[in-house]
N, C-alpha and C positions, 0 to 999 in steps of 0.2 A: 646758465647754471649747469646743463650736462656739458659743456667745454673744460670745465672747471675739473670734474668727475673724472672726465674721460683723461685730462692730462696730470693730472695729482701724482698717480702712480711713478711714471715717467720723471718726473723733478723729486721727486723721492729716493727715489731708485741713484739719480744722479749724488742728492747731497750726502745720501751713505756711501757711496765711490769717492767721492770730494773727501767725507772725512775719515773713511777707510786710508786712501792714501797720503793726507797728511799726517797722521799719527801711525804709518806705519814703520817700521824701526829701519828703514833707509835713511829717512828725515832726520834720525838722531845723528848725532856727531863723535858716538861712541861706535859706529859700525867700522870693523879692524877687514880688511879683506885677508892679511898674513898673521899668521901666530906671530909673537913675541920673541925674541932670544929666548928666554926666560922659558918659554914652556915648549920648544924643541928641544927632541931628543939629541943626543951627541953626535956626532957622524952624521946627519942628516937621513936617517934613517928610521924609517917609518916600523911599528911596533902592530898596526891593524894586519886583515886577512882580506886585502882585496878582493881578493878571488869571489868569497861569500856575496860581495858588493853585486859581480858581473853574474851571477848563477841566480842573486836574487831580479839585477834589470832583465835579463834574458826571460826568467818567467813572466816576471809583469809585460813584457811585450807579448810575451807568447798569450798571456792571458786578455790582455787589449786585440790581437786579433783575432782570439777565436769569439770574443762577443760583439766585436765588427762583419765578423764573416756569420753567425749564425742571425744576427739582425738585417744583414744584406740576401737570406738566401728567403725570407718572407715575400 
């Protein structure tokens, strides 16, 4: 009876992963990796501000190592 207990968690844990990833929207056959004709711009030229993209990964790393490094100095 505690065998039963002790492993429940464990196959739980699995069939929400099982149905996490078959109903996740990779599985669909609507997933496009390239826009459309249709909704590119003319000239193939992009209309965003990259730049804000890299200023914004640069901080989150900057912020992933300093809570790496103040948890490592305990």
């Amino acid at each position: 009876m505690t065998a039963f207990f002790q492993r429940w968690p464990r196959r739980l844990a699995a069939g929400i992963l099982a149905l996490g990833l078959t109903f996740s929207p990779a599985m669909t056959p609507t997933v496009r990796a390239q826009a459309t004709e249709e909704t590119t711009p003319e000239g193939g030229e992009s209309k965003g501000r990259p730049l804000d993209g890299y200023i914004g990964t640069v901080l989150l790393v900057i912020l992933a190592f300093f809570i790496v490094g103040k948890s490592a100095r305990r």
